[in-house]
C-alpha positions, -999 to 999 in steps of 0.1 A, spaced: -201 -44 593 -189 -70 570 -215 -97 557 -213 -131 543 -203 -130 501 -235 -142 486 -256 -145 450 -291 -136 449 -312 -150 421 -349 -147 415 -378 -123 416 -372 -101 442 -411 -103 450 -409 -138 457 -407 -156 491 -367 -157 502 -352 -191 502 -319 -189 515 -290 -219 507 -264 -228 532 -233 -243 521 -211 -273 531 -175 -270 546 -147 -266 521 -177 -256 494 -183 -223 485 -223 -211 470 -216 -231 436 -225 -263 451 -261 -249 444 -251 -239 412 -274 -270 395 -307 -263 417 -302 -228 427 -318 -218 391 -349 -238 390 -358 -225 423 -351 -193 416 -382 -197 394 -405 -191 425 -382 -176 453 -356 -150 456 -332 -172 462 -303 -164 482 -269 -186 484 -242 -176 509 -202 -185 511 -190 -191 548 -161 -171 559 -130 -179 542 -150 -199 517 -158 -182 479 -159 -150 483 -165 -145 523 -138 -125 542 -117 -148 562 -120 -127 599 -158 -129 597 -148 -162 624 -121 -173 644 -104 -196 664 -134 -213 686 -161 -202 665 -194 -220 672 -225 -228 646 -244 -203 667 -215 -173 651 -220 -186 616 -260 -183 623 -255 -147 635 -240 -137 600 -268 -154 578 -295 -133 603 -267 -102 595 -272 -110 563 -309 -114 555 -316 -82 578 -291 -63 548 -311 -74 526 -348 -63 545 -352 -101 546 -369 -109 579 -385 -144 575 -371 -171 551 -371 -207 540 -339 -222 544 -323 -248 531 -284 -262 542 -260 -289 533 -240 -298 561 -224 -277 582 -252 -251 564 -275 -277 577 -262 -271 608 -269 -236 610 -304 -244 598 -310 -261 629 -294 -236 651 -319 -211 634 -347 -232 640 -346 -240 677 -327 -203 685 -345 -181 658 -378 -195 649 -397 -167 639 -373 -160 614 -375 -191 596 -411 -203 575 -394 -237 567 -363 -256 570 -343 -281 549 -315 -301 567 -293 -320 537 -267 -347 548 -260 -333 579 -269 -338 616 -278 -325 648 -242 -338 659 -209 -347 638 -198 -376 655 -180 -360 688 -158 -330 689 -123 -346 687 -123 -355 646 -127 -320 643 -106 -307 664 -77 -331 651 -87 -315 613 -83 -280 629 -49 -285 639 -41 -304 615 -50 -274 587 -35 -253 614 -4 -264 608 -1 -281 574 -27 -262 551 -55 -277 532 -40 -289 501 -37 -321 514 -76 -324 526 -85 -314 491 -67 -346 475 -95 -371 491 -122 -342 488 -140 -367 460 -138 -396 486 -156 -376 511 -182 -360 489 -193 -380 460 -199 -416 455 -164 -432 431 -160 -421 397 -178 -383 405 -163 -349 408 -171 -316 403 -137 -301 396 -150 -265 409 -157 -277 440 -127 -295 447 -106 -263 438 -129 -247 462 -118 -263 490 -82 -260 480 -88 -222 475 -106 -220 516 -81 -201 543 -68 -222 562 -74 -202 596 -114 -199 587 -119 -233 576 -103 -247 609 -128 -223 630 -156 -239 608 -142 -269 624 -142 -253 662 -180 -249 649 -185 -286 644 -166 -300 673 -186 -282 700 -220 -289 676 -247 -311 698 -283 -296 690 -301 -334 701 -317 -324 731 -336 -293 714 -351 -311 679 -381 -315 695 -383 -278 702 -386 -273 664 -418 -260 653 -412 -251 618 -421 -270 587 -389 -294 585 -377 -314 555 -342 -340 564 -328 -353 533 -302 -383 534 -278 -394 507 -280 -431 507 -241 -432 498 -231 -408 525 -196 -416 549 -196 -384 562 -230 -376 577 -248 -413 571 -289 -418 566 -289 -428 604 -282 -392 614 -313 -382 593 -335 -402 605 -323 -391 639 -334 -358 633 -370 -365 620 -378 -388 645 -371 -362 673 -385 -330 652 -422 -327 653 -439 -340 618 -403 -338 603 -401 -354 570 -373 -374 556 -360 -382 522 -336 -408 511 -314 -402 476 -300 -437 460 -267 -432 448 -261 -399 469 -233 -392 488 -221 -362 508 -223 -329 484 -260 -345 474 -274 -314 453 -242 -315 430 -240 -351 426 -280 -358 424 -297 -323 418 -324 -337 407 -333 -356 434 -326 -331 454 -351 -305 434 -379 -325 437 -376 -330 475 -370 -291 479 -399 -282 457 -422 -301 469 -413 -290 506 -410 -257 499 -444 -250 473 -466 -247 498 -478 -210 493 -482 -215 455 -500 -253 459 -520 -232 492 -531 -201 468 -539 -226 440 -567 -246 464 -578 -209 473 -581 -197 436 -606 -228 424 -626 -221 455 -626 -186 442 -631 -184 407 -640 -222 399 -621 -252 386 -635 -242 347 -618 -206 350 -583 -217 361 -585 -246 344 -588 -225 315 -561 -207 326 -536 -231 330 -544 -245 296 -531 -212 283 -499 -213 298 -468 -209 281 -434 -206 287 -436 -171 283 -464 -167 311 -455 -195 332 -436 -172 359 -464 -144 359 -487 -175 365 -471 -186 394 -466 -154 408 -500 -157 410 -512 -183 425 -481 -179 450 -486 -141 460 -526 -129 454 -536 -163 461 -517 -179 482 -505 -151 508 -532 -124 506 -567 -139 500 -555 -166 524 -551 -143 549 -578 -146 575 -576 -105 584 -604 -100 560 -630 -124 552 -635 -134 515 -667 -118 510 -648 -85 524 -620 -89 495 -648 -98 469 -661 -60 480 -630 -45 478 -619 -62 444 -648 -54 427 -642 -18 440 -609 -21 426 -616 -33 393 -647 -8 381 -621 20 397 -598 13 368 -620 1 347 -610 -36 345 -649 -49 332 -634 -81 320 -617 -86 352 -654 -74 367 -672 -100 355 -649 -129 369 -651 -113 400 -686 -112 401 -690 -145 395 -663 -151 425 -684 -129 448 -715 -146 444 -692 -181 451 -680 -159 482 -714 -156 494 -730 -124 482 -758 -117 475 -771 -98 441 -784 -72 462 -750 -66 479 -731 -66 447 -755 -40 435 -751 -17 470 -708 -25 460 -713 -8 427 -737 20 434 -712 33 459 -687 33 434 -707 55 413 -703 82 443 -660 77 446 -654 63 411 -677 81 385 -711 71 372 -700 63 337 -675 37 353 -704 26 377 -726 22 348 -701 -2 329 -703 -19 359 -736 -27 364 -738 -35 328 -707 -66 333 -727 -75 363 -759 -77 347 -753 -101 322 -730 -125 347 -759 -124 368 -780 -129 343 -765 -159 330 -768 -170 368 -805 -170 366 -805 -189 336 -785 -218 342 -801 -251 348 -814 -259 386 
């Protein structure tokens, strides 16, 4: 089966964040965020057909946004993705929709940028579709900069981009938008939902954003000054912040669970030692073992304060010990259960590495008992 061309980009440990394109754009419009985000998601940008590097017959003629959804699920299941963030600009904003009333357990969040849950009736579209039909897109790609960016901006790749599109695929992308009317299933939408508006914007103006978060259930909307169309290559800034801060909920979740666990003076400590160099294995952190699996509500946190103590005297982490005693006693056991913990280790971990444990525990607890009431 062919897939969609796309560029993956991150750790591929992190959670997937996948980035729709806009019509006559290809995955370099996300060439100025795509990297910072990559920091703290696999990040995964995708051409649409007859775009970049996507085969042309992935579509045809009457294609609908529901088709070009069906290849981003094609894609992420290639890549043993099965839930994502997603983020679109556009017509990918479109299929962000689609997957969020159609395919909601796929999808952890959602990011709509200058588009709309409609593109202002079906018969501008289907006028371009003929009209590329039967002339070719060279002449669409002369106003491109008109369309996209606010006077005196370009970005020359992107232009070319859209002069580089087949014709026959970018004309079913425009079947896609004609017959495009989501409206009357927003408030379906359940999953975390950012809408962000270029101020500047002819093609898919503020009012159509503000459409969508009034109808989408605690939908949140953001407006960029000096934004038009293509808003994360004209303003990527802007356009960073508002993703980050919509999509860094697992890292800002497991950050809240890791002072409750080991204290505000530990990670404090921690984060004063950050560095460049660390930065990425600190983040993994709070993202992954705090914010995904001592978050989970399977086990209770006194049950993982067991097991990681376990853990830790099994390979003999003492250092690591000691924090973790202090955490379980935050957790809510007591001294007496932390000493039942280790003496079972002695039986499946060793005595000598049960008696090094004891030892950490002893002075932490120790310490415990002598701190001021």
């Amino acid at each position: 089966m062919k897939l969609l061309d796309h560029r993956a980009e991150g750790p591929a440990s992190a959670p997937p964040l996948l980035l729709g394109p806009s019509l006559g754009t290809s995955h370099a419009l996300w060439d100025e965020v795509a990297p910072e985000l990559s920091i703290a998601h696999r990040v995964v940008r995708w051409d649409l057909p007859g775009h970049g590097g996507s085969a042309a017959d992935l579509i045809g003629t009457g294609a609908t946004v529901g088709d070009l959804a069906g290849l981003v699920l094609a894609l992420a299941d290639s890549l043993g993705v099965e839930r994502f963030a997603y983020a679109g600009v556009s017509l990918g904003g479109a299929v962000g929709l689609h997957l969020a009333v159609h395919h909601p357990q796929r999808l952890s969040s959602l990011a709509v940028i200058c588009s709309s849950a409609h593109f202002n009736g079906a018969k501008p579209w289907e006028e371009r579709a003929a009209l590329v039909r039967r002339e070719g897109l060279a002449g669409l790609a002369e106003n491109a900069d008109a369309r996209w960016f606010t006077a005196g901006f370009t970005v020359p790749e992107l232009v070319q981009d859209h002069r580089d599109a087949d014709p026959d695929a970018y004309a079913a992308c425009c079947d896609a938008l004609a017959a495009f009317d989501l409206r009357d299933r927003l408030p379906e939408i359940t999953v975390p939902t950012l809408l962000v508006a270029g101020r500047e914007d002819p093609a898919t103006p503020p009012a159509h954003l503000r459409e969508i978060a009034d109808a989408v259930p605690g939908a949140t909307l953001v407006e960029i000054p000096g934004a038009s169309h293509l808003a994360p290559a004209q303003c990527p800034e802007a356009v960073l912040t508002a993703l980050r801060a919509h999509f860094g909920e697992p890292a800002r979740r497991g950050m809240a669970v890791r002072r409750e666990v080991l204290g505000d003076a530990h990670v404090d400590r921690a984060q004063a030692r950050q560095t460049p160099f660390t930065a990425r294995f600190q983040d993994f952190i709070s993202r992954y073992a705090w914010g995904e699996i001592w978050t989970d509500p399977t086990l209770s946190r006194r049950e993982r304060s067991m097991i990681t103590l376990t853990a830790l005297v099994a390979h003999g982490h003492y250092d690591e010990l000691a924090m973790h005693v202090r955490a379980a006693r935050r957790n809510g056991l007591t001294p007496e259960e932390i000493g039942a913990v280790l003496l079972q280790t002695a039986v499946y971990c060793g005595v000598p590495a049960a008696n090094s444990a004891f030892a950490a525990a002893q002075r932490v607890l120790a310490e415990e008992d002598g701190a001021p009431g």
